[in-house]
Biopython code that builds the backbone (N, CA, C, O; Angstrom):
import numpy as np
from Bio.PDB.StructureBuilder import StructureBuilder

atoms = [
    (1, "UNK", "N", (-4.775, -19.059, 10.963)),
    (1, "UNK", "CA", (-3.615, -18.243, 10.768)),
    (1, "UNK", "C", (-2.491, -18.767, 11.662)),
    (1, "UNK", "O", (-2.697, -19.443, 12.670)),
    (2, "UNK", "N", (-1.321, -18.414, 11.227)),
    (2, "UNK", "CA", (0.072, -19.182, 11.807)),
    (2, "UNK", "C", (0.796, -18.190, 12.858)),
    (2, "UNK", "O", (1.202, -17.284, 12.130)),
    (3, "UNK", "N", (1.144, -17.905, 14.082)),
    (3, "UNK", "CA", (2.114, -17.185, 14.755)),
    (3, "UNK", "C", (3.061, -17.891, 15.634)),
    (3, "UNK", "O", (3.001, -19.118, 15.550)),
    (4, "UNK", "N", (3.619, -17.575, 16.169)),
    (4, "UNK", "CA", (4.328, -18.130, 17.433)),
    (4, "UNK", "C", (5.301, -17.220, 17.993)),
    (4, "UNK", "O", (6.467, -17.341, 17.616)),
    (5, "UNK", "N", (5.039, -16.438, 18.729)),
    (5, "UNK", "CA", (5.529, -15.236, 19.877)),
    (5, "UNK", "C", (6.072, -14.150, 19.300)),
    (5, "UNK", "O", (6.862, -13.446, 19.929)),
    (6, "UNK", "N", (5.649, -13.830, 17.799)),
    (6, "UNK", "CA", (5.587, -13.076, 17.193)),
    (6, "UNK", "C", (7.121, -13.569, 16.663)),
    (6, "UNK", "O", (8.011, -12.732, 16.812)),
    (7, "UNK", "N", (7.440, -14.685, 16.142)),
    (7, "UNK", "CA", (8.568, -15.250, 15.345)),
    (7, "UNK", "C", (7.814, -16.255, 14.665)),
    (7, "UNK", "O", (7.061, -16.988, 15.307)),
    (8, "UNK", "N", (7.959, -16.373, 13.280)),
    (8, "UNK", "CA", (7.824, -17.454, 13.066)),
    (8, "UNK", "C", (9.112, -18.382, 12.253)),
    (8, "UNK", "O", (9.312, -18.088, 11.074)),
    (9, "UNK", "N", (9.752, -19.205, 12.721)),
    (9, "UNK", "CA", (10.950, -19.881, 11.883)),
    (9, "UNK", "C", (10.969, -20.652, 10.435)),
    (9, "UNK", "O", (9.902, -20.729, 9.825)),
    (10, "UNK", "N", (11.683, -20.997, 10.094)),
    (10, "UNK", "CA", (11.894, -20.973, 8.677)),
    (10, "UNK", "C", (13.377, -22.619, 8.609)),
    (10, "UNK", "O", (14.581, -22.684, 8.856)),
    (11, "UNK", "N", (12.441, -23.499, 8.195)),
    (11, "UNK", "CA", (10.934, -23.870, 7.706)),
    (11, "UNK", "C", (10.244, -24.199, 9.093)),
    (11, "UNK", "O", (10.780, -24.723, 10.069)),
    (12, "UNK", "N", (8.885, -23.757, 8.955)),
    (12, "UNK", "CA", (8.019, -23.923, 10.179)),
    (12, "UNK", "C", (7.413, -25.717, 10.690)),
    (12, "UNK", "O", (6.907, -26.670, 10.096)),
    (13, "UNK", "N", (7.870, -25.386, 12.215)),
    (13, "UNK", "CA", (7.672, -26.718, 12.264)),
    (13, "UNK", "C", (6.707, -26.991, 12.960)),
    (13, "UNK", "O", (6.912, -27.108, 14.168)),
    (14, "UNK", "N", (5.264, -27.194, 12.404)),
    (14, "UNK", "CA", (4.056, -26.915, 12.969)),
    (14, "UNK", "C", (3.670, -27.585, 14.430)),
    (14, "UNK", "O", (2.540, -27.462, 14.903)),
    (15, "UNK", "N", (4.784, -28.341, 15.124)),
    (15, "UNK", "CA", (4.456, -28.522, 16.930)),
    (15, "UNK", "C", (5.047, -27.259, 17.393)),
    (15, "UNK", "O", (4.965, -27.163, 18.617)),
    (16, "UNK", "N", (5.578, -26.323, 16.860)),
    (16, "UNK", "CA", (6.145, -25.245, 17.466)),
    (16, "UNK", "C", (5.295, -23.951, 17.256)),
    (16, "UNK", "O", (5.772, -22.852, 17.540)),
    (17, "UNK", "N", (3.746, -24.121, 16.641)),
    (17, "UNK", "CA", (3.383, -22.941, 15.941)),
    (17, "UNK", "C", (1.911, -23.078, 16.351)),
    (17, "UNK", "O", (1.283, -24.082, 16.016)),
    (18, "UNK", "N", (1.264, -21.956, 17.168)),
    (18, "UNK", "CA", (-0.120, -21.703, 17.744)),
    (18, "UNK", "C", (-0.943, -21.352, 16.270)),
    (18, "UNK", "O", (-0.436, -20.789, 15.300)),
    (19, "UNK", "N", (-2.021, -21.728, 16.358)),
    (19, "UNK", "CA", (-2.661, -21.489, 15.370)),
    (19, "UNK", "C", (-4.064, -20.851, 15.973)),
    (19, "UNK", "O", (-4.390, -21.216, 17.102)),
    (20, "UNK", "N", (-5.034, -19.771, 15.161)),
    (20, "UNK", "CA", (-6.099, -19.232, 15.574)),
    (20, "UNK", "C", (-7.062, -19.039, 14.508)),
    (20, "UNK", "O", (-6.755, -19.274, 13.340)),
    (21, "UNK", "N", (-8.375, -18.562, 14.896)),
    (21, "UNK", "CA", (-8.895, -17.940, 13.659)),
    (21, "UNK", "C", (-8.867, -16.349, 13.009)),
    (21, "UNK", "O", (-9.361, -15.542, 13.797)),
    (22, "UNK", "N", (-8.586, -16.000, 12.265)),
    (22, "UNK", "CA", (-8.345, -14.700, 12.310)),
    (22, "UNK", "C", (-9.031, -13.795, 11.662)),
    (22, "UNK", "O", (-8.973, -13.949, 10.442)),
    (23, "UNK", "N", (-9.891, -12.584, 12.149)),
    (23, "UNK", "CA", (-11.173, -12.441, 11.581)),
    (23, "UNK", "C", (-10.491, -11.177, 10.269)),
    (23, "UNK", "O", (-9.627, -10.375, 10.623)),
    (24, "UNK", "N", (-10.856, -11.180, 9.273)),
    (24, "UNK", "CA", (-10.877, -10.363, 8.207)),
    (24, "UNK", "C", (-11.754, -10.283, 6.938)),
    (24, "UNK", "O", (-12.274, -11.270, 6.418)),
    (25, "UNK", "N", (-11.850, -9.237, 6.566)),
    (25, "UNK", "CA", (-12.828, -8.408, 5.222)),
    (25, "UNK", "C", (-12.495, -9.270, 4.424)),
    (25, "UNK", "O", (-11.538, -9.971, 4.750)),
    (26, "UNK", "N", (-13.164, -9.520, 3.106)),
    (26, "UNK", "CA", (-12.618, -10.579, 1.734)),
    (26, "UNK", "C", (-12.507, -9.426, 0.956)),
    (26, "UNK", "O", (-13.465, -8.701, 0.689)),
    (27, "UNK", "N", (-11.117, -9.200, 0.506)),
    (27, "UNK", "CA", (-11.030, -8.067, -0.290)),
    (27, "UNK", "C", (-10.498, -8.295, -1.926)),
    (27, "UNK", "O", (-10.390, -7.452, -2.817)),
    (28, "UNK", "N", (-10.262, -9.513, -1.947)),
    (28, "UNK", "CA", (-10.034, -10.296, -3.179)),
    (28, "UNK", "C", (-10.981, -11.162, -3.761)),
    (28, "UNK", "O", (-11.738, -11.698, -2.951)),
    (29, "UNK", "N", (-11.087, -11.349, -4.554)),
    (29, "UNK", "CA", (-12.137, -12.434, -5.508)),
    (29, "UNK", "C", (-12.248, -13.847, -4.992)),
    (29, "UNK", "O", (-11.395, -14.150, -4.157)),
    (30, "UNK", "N", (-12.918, -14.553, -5.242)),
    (30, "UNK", "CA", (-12.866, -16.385, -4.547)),
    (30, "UNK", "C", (-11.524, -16.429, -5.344)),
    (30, "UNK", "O", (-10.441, -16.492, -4.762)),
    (31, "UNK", "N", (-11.644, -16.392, -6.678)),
    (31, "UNK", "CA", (-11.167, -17.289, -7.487)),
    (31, "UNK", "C", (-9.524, -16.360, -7.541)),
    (31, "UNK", "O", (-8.883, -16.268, -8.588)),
    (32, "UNK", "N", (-9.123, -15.829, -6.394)),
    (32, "UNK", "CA", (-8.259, -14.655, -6.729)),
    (32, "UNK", "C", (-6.352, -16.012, -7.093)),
    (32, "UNK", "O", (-5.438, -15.809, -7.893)),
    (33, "UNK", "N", (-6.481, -16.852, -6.386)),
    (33, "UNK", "CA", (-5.214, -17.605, -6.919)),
    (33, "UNK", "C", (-5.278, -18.462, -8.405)),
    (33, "UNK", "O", (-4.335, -18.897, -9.066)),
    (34, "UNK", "N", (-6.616, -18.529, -8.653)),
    (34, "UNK", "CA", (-6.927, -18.970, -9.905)),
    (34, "UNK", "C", (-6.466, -18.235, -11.209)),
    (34, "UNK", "O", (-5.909, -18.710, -12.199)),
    (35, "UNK", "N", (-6.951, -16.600, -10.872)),
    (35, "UNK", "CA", (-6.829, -15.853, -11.439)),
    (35, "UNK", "C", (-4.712, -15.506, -12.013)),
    (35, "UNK", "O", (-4.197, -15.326, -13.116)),
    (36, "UNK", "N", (-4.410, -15.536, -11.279)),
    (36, "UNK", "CA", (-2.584, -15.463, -10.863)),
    (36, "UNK", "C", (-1.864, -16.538, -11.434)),
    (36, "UNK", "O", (-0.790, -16.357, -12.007)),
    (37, "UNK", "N", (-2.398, -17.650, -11.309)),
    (37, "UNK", "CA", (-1.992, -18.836, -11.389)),
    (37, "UNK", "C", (-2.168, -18.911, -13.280)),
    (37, "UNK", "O", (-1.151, -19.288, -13.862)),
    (38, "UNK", "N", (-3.134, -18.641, -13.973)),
    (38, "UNK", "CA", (-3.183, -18.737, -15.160)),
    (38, "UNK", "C", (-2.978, -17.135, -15.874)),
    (38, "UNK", "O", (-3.479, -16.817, -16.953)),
    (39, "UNK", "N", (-2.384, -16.498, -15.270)),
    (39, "UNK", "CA", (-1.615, -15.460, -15.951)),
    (39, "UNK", "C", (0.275, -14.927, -15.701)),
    (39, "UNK", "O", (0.906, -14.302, -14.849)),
    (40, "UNK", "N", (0.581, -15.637, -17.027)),
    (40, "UNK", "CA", (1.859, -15.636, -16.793)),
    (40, "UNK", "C", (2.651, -14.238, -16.134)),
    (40, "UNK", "O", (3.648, -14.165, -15.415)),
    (41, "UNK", "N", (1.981, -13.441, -16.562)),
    (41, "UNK", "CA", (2.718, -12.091, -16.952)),
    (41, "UNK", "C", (2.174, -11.394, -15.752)),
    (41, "UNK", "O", (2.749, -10.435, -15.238)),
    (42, "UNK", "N", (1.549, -11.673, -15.511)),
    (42, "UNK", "CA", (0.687, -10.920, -13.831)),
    (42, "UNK", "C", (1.634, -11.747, -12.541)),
    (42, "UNK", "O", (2.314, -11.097, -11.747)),
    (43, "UNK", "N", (1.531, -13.345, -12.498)),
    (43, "UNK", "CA", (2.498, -14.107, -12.186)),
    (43, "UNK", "C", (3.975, -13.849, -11.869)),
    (43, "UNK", "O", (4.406, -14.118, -10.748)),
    (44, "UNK", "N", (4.764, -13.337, -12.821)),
    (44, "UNK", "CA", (6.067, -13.019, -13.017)),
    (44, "UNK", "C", (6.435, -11.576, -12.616)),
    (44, "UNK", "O", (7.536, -11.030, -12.533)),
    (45, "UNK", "N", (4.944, -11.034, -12.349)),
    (45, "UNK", "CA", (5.305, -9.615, -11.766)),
    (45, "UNK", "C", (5.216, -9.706, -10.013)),
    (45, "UNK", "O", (5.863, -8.909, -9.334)),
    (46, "UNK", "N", (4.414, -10.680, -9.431)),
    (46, "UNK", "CA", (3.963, -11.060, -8.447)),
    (46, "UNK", "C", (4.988, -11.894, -7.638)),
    (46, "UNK", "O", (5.146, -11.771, -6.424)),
    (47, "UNK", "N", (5.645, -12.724, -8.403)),
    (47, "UNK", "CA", (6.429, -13.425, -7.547)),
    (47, "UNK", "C", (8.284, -13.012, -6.731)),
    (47, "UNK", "O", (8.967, -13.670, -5.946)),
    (48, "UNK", "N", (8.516, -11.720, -7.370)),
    (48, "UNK", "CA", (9.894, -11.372, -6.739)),
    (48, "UNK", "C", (9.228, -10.670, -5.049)),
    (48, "UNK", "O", (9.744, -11.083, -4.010)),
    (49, "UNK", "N", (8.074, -9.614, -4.998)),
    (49, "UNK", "CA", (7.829, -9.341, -3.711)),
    (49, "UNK", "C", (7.029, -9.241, -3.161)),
    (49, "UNK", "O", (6.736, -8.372, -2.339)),
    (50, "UNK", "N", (6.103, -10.773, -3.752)),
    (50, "UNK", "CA", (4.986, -10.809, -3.361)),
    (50, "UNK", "C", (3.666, -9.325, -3.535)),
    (50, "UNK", "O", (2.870, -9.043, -2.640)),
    (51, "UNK", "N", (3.734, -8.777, -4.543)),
    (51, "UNK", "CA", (3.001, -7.618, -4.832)),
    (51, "UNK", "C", (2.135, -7.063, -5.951)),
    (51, "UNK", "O", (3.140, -6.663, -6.539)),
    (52, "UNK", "N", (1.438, -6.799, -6.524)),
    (52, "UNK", "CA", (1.225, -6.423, -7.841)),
    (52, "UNK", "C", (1.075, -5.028, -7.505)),
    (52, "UNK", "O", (0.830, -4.599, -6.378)),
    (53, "UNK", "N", (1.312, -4.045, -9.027)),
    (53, "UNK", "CA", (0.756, -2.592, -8.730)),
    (53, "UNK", "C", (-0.359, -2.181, -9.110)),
    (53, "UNK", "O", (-0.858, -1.119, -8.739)),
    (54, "UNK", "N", (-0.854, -2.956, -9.870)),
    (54, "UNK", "CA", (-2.463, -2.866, -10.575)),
    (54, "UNK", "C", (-3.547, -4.323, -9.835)),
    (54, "UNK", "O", (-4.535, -4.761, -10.424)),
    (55, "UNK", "N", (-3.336, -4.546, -9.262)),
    (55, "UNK", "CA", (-3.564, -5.963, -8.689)),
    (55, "UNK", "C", (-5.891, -5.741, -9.299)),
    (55, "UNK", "O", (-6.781, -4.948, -8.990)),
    (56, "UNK", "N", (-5.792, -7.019, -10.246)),
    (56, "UNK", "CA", (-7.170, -6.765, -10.894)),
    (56, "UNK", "C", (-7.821, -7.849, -10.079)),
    (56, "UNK", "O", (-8.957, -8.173, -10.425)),
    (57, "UNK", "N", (-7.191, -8.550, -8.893)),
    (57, "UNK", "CA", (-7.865, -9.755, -8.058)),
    (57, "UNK", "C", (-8.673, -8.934, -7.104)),
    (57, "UNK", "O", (-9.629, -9.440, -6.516)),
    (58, "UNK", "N", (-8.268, -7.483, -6.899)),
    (58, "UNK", "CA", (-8.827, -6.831, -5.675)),
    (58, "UNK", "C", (-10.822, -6.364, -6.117)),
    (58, "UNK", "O", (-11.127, -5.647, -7.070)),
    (59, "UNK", "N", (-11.371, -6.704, -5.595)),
    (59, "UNK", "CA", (-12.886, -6.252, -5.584)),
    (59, "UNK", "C", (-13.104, -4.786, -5.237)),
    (59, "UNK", "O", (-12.818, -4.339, -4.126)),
    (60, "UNK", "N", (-13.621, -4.050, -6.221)),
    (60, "UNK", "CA", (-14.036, -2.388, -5.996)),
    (60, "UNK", "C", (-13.916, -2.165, -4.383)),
    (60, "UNK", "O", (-13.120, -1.432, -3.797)),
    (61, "UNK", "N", (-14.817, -2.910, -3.891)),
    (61, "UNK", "CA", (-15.313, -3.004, -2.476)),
    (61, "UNK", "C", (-14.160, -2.741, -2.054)),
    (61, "UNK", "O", (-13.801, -1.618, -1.700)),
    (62, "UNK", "N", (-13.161, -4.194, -2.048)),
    (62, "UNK", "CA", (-11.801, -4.346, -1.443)),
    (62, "UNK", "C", (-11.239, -3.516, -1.448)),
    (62, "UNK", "O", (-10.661, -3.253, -0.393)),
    (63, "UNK", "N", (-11.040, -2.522, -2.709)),
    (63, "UNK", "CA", (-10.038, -1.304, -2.951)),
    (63, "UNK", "C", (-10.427, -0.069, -2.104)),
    (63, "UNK", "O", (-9.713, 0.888, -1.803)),
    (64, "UNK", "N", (-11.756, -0.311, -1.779)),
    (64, "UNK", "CA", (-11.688, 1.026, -1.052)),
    (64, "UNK", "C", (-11.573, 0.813, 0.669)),
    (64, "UNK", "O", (-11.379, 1.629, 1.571)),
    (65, "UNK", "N", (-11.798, -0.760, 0.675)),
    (65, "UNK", "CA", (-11.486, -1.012, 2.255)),
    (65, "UNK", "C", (-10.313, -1.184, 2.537)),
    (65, "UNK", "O", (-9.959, -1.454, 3.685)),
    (66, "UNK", "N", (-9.283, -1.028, 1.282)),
    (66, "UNK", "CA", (-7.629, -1.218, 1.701)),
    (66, "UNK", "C", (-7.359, -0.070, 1.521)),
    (66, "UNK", "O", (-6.468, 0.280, 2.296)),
    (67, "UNK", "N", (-7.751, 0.850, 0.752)),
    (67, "UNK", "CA", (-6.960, 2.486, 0.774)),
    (67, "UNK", "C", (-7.460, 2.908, 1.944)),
    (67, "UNK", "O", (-6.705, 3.814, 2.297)),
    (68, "UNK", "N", (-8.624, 2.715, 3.052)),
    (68, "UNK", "CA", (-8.882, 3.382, 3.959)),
    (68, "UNK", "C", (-8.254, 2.538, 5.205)),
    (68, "UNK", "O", (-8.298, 2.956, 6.361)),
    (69, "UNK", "N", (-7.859, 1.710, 4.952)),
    (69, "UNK", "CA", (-7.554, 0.815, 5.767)),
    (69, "UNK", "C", (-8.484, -0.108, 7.372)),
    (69, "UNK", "O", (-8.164, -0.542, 8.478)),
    (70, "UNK", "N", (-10.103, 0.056, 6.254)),
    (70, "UNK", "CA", (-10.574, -0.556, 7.170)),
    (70, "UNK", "C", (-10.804, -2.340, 7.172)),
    (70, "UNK", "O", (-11.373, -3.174, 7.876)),
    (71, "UNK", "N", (-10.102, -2.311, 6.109)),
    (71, "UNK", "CA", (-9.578, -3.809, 6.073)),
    (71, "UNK", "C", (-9.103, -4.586, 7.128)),
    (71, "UNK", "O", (-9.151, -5.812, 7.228)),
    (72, "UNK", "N", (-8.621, -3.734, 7.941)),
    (72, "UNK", "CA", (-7.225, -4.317, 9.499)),
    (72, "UNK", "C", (-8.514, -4.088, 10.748)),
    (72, "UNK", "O", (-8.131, -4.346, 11.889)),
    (73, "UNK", "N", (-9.840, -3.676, 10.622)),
    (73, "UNK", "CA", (-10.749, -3.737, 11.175)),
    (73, "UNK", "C", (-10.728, -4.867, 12.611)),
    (73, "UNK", "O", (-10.311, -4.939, 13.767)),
    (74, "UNK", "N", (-11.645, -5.783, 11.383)),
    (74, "UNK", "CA", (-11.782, -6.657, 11.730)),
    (74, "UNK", "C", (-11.171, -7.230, 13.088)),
    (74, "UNK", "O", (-11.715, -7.270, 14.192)),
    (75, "UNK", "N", (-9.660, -7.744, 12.649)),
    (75, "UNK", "CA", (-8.189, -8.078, 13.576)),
    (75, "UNK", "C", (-8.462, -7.656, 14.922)),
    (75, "UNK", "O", (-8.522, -8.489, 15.826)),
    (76, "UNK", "N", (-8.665, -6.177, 15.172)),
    (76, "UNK", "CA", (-9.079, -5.869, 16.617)),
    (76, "UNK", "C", (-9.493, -6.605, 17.677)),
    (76, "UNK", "O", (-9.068, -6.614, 18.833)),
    (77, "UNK", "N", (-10.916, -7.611, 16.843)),
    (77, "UNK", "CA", (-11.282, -8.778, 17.464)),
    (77, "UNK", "C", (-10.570, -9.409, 18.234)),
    (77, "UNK", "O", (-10.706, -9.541, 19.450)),
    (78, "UNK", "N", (-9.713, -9.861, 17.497)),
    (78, "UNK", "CA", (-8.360, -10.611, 17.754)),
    (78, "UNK", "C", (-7.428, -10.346, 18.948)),
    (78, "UNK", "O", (-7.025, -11.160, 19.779)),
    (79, "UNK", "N", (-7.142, -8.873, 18.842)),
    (79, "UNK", "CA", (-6.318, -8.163, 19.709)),
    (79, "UNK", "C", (-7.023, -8.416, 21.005)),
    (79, "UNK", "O", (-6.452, -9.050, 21.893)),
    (80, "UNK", "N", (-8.435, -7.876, 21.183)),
    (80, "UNK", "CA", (-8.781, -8.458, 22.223)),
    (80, "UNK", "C", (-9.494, -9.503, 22.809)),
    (80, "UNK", "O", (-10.051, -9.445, 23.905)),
    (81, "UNK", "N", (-9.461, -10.573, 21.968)),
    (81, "UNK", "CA", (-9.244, -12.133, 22.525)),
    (81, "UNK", "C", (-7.903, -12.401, 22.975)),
    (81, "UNK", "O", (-7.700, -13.248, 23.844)),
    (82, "UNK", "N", (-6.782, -11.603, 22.335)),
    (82, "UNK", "CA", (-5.542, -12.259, 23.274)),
    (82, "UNK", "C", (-4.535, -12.818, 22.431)),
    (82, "UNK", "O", (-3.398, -13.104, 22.806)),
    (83, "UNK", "N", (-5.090, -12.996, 21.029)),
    (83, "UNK", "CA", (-4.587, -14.234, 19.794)),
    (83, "UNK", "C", (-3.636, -13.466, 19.473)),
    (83, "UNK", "O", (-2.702, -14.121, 19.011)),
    (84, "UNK", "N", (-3.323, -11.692, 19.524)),
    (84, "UNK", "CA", (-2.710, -10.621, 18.288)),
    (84, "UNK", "C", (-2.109, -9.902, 18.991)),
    (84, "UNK", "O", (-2.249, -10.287, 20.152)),
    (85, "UNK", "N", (-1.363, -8.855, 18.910)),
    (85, "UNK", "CA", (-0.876, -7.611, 19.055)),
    (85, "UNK", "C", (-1.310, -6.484, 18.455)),
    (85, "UNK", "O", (-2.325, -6.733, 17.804)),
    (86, "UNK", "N", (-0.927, -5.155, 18.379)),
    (86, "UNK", "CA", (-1.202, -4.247, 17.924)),
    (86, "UNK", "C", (0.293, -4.614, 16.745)),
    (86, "UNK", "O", (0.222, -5.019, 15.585)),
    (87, "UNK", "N", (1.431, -4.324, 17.484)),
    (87, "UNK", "CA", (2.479, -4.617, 16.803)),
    (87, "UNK", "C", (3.146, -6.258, 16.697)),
    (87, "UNK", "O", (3.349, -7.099, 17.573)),
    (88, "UNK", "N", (3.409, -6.272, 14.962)),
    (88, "UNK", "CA", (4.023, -7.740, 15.517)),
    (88, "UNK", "C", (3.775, -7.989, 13.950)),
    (88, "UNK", "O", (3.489, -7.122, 13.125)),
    (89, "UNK", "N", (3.976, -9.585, 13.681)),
    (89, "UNK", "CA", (4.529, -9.971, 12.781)),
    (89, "UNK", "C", (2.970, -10.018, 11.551)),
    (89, "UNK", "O", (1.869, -9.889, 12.085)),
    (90, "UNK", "N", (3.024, -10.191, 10.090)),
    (90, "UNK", "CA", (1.301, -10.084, 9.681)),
    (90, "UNK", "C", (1.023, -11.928, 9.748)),
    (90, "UNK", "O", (1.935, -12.752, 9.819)),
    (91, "UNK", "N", (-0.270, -12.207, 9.708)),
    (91, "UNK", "CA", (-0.513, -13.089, 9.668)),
    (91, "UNK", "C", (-0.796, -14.346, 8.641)),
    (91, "UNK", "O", (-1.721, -14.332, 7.828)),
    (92, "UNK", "N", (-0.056, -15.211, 8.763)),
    (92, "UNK", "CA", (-0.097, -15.830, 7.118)),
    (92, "UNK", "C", (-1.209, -16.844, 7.222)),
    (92, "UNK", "O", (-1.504, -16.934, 8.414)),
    (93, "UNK", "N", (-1.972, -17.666, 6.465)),
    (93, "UNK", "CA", (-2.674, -19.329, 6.167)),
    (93, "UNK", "C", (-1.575, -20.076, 6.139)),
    (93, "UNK", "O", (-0.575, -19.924, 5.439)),
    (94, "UNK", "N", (-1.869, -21.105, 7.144)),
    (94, "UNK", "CA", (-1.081, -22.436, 7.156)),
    (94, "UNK", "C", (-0.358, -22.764, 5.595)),
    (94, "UNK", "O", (0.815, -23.073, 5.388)),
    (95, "UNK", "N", (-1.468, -22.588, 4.586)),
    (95, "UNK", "CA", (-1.510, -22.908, 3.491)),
    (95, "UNK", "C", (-0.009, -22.272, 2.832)),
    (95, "UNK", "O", (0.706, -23.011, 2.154)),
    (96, "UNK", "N", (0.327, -21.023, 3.073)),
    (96, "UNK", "CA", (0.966, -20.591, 2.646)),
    (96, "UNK", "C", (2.987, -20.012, 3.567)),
    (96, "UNK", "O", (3.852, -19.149, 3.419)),
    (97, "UNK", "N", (2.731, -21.096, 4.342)),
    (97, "UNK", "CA", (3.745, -20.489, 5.355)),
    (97, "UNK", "C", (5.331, -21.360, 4.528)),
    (97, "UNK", "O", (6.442, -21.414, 5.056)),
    (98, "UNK", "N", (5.074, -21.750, 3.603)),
    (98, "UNK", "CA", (6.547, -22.529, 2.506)),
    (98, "UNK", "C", (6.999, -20.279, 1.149)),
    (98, "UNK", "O", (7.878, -20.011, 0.331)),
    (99, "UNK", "N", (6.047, -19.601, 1.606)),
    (99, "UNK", "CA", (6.302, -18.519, 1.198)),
    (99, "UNK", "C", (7.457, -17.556, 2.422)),
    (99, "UNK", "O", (8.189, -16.576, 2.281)),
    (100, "UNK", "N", (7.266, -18.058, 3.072)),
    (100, "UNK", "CA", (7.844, -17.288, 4.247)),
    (100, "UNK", "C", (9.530, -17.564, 4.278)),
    (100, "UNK", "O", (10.020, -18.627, 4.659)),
    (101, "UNK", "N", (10.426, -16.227, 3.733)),
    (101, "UNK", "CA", (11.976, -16.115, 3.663)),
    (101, "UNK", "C", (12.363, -15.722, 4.978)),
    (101, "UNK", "O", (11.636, -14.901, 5.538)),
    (102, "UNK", "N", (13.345, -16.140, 5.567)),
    (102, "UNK", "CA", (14.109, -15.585, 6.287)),
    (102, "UNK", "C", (14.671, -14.150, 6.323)),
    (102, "UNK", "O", (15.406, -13.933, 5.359)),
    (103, "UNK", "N", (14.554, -13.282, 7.029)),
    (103, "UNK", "CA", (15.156, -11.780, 6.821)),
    (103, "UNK", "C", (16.733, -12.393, 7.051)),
    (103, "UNK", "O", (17.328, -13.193, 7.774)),
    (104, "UNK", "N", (16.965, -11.531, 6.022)),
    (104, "UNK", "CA", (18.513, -11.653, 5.391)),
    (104, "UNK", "C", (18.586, -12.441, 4.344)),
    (104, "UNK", "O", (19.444, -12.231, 3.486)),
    (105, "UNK", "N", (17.882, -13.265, 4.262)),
    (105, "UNK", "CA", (18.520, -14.425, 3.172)),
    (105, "UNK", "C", (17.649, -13.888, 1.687)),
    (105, "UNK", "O", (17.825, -14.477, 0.621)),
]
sb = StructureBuilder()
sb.init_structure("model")
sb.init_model(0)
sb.init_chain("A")
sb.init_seg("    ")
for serial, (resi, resn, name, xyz) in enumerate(atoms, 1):
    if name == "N":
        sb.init_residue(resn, " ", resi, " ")
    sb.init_atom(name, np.array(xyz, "f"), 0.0, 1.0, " ", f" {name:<3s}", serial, name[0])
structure = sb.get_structure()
């Protein structure tokens, strides 16, 4: 996972950016970008804010560990290794830090 003092800049320039492991629940399917990726119309609903409202990638399991919110469990770990905050920015995959807008823009 990507942070750096609870900023991360835009575009990220990875000598400037601590990286950790970050422990969390799998609350989506393996194949959950597979799934997105070959549906246009799920796709096109997904990409203005990053969201779906029916989201069918989520696993029964998942749905009930995100309405209770013991999904954010895990993270605690984290908090006290030192890696996290309680408050602060969420944590993205390297993989995905070219998603990350600037507030305001």
């Amino acid at each position: 996972m990507v942070c750096q003092n609870g900023h991360i800049p835009h575009p990220v320039d990875p000598s400037t950016v601590d990286t950790f492991d970050a422990f969390k629940f799998r609350t989506m399917r393996p194949d959950a970008d597979e799934v997105l990726a070959n549906d246009p119309e799920l796709l096109a609903e997904y990409l203005p804010n990053y969201k779906l409202e029916d989201d069918p990638r989520i696993t029964k399991i998942g749905l009930f560990l995100r309405k209770t919110n013991l999904d954010e469990l895990p993270q605690f770990i984290n908090i006290l290794l030192g890696q996290m905050s309680v408050v602060g920015p969420r944590i993205i995959t390297s993989s995905r830090t070219d998603e990350i807008r600037p507030v305001g823009r």
